[in-house]
C-alpha positions in Angstrom: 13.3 -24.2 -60.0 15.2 -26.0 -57.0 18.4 -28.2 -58.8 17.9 -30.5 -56.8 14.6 -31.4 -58.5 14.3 -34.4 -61.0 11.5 -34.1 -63.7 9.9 -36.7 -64.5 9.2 -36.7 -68.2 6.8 -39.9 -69.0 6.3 -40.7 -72.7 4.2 -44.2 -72.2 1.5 -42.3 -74.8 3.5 -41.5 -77.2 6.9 -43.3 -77.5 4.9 -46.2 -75.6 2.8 -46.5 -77.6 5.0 -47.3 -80.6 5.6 -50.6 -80.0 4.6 -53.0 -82.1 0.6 -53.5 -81.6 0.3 -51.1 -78.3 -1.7 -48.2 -80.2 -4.5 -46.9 -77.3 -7.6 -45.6 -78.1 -8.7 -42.1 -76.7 -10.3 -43.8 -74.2 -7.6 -45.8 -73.0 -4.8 -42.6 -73.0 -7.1 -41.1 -70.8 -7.0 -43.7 -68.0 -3.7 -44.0 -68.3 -3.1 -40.0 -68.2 -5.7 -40.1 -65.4 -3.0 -42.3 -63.2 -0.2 -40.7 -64.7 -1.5 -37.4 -63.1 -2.0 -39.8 -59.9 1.3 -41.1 -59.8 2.4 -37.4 -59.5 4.4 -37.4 -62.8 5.5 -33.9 -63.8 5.4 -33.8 -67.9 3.1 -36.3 -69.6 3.4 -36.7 -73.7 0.1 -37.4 -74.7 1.2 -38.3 -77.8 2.7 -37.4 -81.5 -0.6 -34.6 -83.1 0.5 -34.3 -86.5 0.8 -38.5 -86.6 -3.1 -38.9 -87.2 -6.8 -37.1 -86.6 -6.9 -40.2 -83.8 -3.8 -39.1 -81.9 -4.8 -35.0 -82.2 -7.9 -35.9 -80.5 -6.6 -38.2 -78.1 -4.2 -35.8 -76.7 -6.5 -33.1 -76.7 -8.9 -35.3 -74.4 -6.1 -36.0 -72.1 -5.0 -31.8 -71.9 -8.7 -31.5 -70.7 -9.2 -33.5 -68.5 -5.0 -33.2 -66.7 -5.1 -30.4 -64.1 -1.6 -30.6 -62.3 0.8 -32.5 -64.8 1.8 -30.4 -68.2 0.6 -32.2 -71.1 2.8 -32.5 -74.3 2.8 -33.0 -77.5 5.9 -34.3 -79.6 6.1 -32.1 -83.2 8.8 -32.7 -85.7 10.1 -29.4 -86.4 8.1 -27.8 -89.6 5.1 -25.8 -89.4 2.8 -27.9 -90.0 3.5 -30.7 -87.0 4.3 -27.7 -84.5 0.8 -26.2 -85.3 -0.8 -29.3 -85.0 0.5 -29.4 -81.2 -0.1 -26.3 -80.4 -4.0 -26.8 -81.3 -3.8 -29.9 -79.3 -2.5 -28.8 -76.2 -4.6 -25.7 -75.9 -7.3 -26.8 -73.6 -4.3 -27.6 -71.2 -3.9 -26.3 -67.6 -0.3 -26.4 -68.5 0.4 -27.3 -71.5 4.2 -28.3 -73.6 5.7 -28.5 -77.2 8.1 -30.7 -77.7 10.1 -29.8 -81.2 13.0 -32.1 -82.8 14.9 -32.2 -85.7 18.1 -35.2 -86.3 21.6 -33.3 -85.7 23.7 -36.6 -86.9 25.8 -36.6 -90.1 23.9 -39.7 -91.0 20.5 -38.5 -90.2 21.0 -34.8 -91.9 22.3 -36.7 -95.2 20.6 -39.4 -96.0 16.8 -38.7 -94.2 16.8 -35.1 -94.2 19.1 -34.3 -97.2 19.5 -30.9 -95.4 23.1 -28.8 -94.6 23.6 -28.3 -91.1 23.0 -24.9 -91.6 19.3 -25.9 -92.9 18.9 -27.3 -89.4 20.2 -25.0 -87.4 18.1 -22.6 -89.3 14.7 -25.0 -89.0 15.4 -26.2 -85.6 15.3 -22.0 -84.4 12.1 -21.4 -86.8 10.6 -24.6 -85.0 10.6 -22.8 -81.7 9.1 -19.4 -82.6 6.2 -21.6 -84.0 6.1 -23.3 -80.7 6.0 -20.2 -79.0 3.2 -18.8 -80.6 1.3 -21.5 -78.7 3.0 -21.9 -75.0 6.1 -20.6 -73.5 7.0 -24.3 -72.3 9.4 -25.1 -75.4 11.4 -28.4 -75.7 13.8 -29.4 -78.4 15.3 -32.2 -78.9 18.4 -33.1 -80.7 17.3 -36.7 -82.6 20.4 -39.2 -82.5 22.8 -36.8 -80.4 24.7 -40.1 -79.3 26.1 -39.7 -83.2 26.1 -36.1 -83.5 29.4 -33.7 -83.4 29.7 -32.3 -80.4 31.1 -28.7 -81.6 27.7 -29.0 -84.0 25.5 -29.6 -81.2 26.6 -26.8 -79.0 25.1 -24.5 -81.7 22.1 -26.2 -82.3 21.6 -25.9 -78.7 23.1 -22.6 -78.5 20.5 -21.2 -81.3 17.3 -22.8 -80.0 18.4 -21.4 -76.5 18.8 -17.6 -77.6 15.0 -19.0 -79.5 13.4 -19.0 -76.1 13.4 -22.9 -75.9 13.2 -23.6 -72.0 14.2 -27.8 -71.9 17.0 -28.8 -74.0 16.6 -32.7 -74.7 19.6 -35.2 -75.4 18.3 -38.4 -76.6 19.9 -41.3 -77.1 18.1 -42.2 -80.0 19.3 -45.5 -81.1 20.7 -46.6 -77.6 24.1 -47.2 -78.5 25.8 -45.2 -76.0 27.4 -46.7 -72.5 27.2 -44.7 -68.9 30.5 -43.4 -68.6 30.4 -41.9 -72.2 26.7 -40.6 -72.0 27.5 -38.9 -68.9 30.5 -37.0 -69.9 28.8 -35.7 -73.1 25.9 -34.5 -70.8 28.8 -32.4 -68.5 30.5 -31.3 -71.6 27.1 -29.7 -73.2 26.5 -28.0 -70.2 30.0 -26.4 -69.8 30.0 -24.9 -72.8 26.6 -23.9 -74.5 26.6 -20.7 -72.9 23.1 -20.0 -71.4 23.1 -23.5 -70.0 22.1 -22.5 -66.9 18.7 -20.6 -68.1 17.2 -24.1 -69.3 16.3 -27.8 -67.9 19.1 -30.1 -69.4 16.7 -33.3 -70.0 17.7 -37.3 -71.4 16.0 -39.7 -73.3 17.6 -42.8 -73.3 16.3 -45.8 -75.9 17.3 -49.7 -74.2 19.2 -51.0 -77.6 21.8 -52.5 -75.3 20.4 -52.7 -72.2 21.8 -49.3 -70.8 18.6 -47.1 -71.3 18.3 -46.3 -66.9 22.0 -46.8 -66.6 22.8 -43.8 -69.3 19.8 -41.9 -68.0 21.1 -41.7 -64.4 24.6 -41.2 -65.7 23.3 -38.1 -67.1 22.0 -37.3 -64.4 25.0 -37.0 -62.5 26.3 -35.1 -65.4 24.0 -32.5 -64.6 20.5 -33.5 -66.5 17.2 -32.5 -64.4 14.9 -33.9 -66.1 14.5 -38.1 -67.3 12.5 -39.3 -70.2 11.2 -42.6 -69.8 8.3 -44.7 -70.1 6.1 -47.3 -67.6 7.5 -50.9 -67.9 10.2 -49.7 -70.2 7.4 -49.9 -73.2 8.8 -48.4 -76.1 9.9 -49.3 -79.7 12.4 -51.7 -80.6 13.9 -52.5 -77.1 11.9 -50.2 -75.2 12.7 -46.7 -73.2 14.2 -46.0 -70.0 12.1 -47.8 -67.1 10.3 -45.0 -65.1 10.2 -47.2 -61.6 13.5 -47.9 -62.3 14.8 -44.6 -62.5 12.6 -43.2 -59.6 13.3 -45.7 -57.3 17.2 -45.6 -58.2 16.9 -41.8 -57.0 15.1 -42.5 -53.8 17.2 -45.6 -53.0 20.5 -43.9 -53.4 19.8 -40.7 -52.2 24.1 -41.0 -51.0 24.7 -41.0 -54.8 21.9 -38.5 -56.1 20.8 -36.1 -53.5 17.4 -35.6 -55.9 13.7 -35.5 -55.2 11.2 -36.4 -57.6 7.3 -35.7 -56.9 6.3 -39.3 -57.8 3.9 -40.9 -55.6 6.1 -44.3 -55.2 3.2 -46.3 -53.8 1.4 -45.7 -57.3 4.1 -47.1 -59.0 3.0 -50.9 -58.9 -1.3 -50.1 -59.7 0.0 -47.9 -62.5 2.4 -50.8 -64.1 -0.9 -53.2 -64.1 -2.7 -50.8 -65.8 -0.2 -50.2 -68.5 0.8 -53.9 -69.0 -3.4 -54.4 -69.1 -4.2 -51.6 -71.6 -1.6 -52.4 -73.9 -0.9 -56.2 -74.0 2.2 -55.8 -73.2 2.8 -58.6 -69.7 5.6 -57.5 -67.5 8.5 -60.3 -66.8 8.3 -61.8 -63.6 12.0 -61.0 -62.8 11.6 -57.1 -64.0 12.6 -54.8 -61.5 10.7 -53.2 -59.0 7.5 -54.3 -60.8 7.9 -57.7 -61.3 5.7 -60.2 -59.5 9.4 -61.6 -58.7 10.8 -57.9 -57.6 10.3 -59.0 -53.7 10.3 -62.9 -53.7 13.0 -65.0 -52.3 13.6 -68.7 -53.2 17.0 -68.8 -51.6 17.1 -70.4 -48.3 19.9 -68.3 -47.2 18.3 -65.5 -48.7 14.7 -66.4 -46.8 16.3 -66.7 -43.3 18.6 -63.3 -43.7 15.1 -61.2 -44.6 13.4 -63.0 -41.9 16.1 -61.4 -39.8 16.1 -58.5 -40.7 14.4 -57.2 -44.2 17.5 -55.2 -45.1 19.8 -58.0 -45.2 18.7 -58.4 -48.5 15.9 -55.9 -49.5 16.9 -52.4 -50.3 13.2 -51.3 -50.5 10.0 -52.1 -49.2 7.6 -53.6 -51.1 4.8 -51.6 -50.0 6.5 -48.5 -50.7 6.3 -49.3 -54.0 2.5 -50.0 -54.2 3.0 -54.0 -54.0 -0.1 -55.1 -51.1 -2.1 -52.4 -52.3 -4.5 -54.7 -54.5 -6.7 -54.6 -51.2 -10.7 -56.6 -51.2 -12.4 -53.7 -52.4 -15.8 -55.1 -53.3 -18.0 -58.4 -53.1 -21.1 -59.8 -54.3 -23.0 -58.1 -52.1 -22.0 -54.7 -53.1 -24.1 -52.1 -54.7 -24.4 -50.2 -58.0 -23.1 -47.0 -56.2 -20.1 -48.5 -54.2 -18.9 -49.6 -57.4 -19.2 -46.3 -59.0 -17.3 -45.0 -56.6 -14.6 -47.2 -56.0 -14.3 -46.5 -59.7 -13.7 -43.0 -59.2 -11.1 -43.5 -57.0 -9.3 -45.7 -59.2 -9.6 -42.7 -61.9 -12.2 -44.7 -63.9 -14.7 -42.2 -65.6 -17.0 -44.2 -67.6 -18.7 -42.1 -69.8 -21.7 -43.2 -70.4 -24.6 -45.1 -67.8 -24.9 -47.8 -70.2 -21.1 -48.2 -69.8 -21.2 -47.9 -66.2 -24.4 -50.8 -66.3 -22.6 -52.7 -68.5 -19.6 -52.9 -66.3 -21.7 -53.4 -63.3 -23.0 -56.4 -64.8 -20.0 -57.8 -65.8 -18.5 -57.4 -61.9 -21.7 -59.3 -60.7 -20.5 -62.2 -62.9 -17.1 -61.6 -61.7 -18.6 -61.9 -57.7 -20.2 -65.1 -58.5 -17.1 -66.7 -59.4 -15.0 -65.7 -57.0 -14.9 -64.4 -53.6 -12.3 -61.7 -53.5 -12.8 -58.7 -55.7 -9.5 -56.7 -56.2 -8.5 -53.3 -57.4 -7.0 -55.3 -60.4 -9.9 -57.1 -61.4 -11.6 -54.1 -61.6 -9.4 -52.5 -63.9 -9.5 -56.0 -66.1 -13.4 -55.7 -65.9 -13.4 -52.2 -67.3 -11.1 -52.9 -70.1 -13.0 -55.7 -71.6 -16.2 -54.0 -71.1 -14.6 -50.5 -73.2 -13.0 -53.0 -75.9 -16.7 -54.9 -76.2 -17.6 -51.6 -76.4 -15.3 -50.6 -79.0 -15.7 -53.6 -81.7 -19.0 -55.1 -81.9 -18.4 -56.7 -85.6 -17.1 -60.0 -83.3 -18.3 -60.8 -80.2 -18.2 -64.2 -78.2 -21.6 -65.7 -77.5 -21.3 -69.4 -76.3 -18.5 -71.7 -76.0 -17.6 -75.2 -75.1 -14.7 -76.7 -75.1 -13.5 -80.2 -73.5 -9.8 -81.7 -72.6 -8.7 -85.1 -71.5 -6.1 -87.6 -71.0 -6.4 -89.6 -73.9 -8.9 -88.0 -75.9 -8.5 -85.2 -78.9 -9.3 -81.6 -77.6 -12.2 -80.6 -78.9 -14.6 -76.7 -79.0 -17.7 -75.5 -80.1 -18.1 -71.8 -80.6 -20.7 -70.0 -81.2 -19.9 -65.5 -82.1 -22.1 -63.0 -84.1 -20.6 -61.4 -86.9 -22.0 -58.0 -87.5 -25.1 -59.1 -85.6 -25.5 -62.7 -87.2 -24.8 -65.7 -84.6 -22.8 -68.6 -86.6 -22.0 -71.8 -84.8 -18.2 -73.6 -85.4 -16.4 -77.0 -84.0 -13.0 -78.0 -84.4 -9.7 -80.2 -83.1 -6.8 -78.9 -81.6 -3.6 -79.8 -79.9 -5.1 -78.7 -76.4 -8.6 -76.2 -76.0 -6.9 -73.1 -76.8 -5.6 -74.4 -80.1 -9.3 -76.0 -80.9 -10.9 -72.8 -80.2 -9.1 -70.9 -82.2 -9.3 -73.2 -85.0 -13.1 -72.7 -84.5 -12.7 -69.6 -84.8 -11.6 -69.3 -87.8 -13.5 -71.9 -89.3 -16.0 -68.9 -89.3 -13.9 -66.1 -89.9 -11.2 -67.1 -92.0 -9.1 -64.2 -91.2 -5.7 -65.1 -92.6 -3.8 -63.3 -89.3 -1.1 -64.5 -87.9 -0.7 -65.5 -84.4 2.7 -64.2 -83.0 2.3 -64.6 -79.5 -0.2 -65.8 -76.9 0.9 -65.1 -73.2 -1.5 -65.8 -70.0 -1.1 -64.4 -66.6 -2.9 -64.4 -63.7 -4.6 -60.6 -62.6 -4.4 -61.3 -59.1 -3.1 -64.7 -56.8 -5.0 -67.5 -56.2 -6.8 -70.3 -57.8 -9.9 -68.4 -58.5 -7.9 -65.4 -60.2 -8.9 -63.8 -63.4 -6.6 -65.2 -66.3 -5.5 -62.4 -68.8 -5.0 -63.5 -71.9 -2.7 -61.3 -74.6 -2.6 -62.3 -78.2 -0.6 -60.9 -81.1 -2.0 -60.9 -84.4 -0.7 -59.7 -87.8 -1.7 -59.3 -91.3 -0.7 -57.4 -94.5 1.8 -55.4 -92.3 -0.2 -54.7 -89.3 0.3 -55.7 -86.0 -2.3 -55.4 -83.1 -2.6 -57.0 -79.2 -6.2 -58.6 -78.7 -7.1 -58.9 -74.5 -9.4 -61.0 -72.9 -10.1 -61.5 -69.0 -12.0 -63.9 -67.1 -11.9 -66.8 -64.5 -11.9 -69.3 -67.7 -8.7 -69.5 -69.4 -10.1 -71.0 -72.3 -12.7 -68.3 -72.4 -10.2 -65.2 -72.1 -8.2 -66.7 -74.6 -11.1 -66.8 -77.0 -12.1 -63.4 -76.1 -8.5 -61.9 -76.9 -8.8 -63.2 -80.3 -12.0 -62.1 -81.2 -10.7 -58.6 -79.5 -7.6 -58.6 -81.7 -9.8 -59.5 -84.7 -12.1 -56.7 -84.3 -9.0 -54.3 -83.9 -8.0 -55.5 -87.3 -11.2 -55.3 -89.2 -11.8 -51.9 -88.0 -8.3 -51.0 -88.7 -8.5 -48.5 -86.2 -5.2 -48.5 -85.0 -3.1 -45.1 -85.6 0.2 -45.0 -87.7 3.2 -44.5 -85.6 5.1 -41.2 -86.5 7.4 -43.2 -88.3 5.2 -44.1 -91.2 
């Protein structure tokens, strides 16, 4: 492999997906592998196999259906987990384990209550399991940021003599800083001895803010491959930002003198998608992505651009994949153009009753407004699969009414399980009221944590997408809703994050 290649290592699916109410269905890891594969990403982690029967099959779907990325699956290092992967991955084109075991004093002691020899010795065994499976071996040293460098070196030095080909340092906790990470990445290299037979890779959590900072700071210690995530997602404060590294590397190609394979102008349409699937609304100021990333309120700002772009813009928003959300469709469009703008987006729906169902819904869509983008459509095929999904709730008429002086006021009316039941109540403004409605009927006893609305595309007419949090008895899910009617998203999120919990569907992170 050329060193002068960078490796992109995405881990939306599976470290993504731990954060708090972002677990994907089967379905929905598909799509986003689909684009992943589309955005030209080299490694995607499909997910953690020994975490549930859910997450086995859902990374086994995505391994199928991937023909030029690897697919991974994490494993923890016993026999059981690395089995588990291997059976998943086996339908891959190319296909990854990706083995780890903690190599801090406060990890081995007090959650593995093993010797550092015990790890050493599991860390090696984990490997030949691996290897019975695919000769595409990653370990990963768990909490390395706290781990004794002289200690390390062996681990690292065993798994290499193993026949592990990607040695991982993660910053587990993210409490390293730049200058720090990236001398312990030139260190590792200089004296494991083999260091030159394997791919030195990062993985950099965002504890402190440092996650792309540390990652590219290994990078100039010698790492060649980055493990990071769309929009940052992650648990706790998220991973390394993939746009943000990729773009770093291309903008600074004075600094880093790397090449990735990433398709840049995917970046934005794959970001949407993400942020759509799992709830999760990207800031406006966020780099890159952000619907701020290109805007300029300054006057001083406005006139230098006007100028001349690089006065103040180091990169082009269309190079990114901002303006790419062209008119795709309209009213007058037909069954089969739909399909197969579909396909082009990497939509497969499964099923023709899926594929009616979502036609239907885009007719609707065409009637209330004029301009039809690549967004919508994606918004239009999420709430058709999640309608899909969780039939016990489902919205059938509502009615709600606002105005100066006067109480808000809604009148809903859902099926439960088939049965239509009719509610009214108050609230401090329609939302509220609806809600209240709501659960006049289903007196769920969830907790709203957050609500957040943004618009799918610009303009008056746009598509509101509605997010909300819910929780109860420890679980936490994200409900969507999309249409024209804000009111009428909102009370589609929460009958969508209602159905999630009733069905309990949602998979246990590896944690638990």
């Amino acid at each position: 492999m050329k060193n002068n290649k960078l490796i992109i290592f995405d881990t939306t699916l599976r470290d993504g997906e731990q954060s708090p109410g972002a677990a994907m269905t089967k379905e929905e890891k598909v799509r986003i592998a689909r684009q992943l594969e589309k955005l030209g990403v080299d490694v995607i982690e499909a997910g953690f196999a020994a975490a549930s029967q859910g997450d086995f099959e859902a990374i086994r779907s995505v391994a199928e259906v991937i023909k030029t990325s690897t697919v991974c699956s994490l494993a923890r290092a016993s026999e059981n987990d690395v089995r588990r992967a291997g059976e998943a991955i086996k339908p891959a084109v190319k296909g990854r384990i990706h083995t780890f075991i903690a190599t801090s004093p406060i990890h081995m002691e007090n959650k593995l209550r093993m010797t550092p020899d015990q790890v050493v010795e599991r860390a090696v065994q984990a490997v030949k399991w691996a290897l019975e499976y695919t000769d595409d071996v990653e370990f990963s040293a768990e909490d390395a940021v706290r781990s004794d460098m002289d200690f390390l070196v062996r681990v690292f030095d065993a798994v290499i003599q193993a026949g592990a080909r990607t040695i991982n340092v993660p910053d587990t906790v993210g409490y390293s800083i730049p200058a720090q990470w990236g001398e312990r990445m030139q260190q590792l290299i200089a004296r494991v001895p083999n260091s030159d037979k394997v791919v030195w890779s990062t993985h950099c959590h965002n504890d402190l803010g440092m996650a792309v900072a540390n990652s590219l700071a290994a990078v100039l210690g010698g790492a060649r491959q980055v493990e990071c995530t769309i929009n940052g997602l992650g648990e706790r404060a998220g991973n390394a930002s993939l746009e943000e590294i990729v773009m770093a590397v291309r903008t600074r190609k004075d600094i880093f003198d790397l090449e990735t394979g990433i398709d840049t102008t995917q970046i934005v349409p794959t970001s949407r998608l993400v942020s759509s699937i799992t709830g999760y609304p990207v800031q406006p100021n966020k780099a890159v992505v952000g619907a701020n990333a290109f805007a300029h309120e300054s006057g001083i700002h406005q006139d230098g651009v006007l100028k001349h772009r690089e006065t103040y813009e180091i990169m082009r928003a269309e190079d990114v994949g901002w303006g790419a959300n062209k008119l795709t469709l309209g009213k007058l469009s037909g069954r089969n153009a739909f399909r197969s703008r579909l396909k082009e987006l990497g939509i497969e729906l499964e099923s023709e009753e899926l594929l009616n169902g979502a036609f239907a819904r885009f007719k609707d869509l065409a009637d209330k407004k004029s301009e039809i983008f690549d967004e919508d459509l994606h918004a239009l095929v999420s709430d058709e699969a999640m309608e899909e999904a969780s039939e016990h709730f489902k919205l059938v008429y509502l009615q709600a009414s606002s105005q100066t002086g006067e109480i808000p006021h809604a009148t809903i009316t859902m099926s439960e399980n088939g049965q239509e039941k009719t509610a009214e109540s108050n609230g401090g403004g329609p939302v509220d009221a609806t809600f209240k409605a709501i659960e006049t009927i289903v007196d769920s006893g969830a907790e709203l944590q957050l609500y957040s609305v943004n618009n799918i595309t610009s303009g008056t007419d746009a598509q509101g997408e509605v997010t909300v949090r819910l929780s109860k008895g420890g679980r936490i899910v994200n409900g969507q809703g999309a249409d024209t009617d804000i009111v009428v998203a909102s009370a589609k999120a929460y009958l969508n994050g209602l159905n999630k919990l009733y069905s309990k569907s949602e998979r246990a992170h590896p944690q638990v």
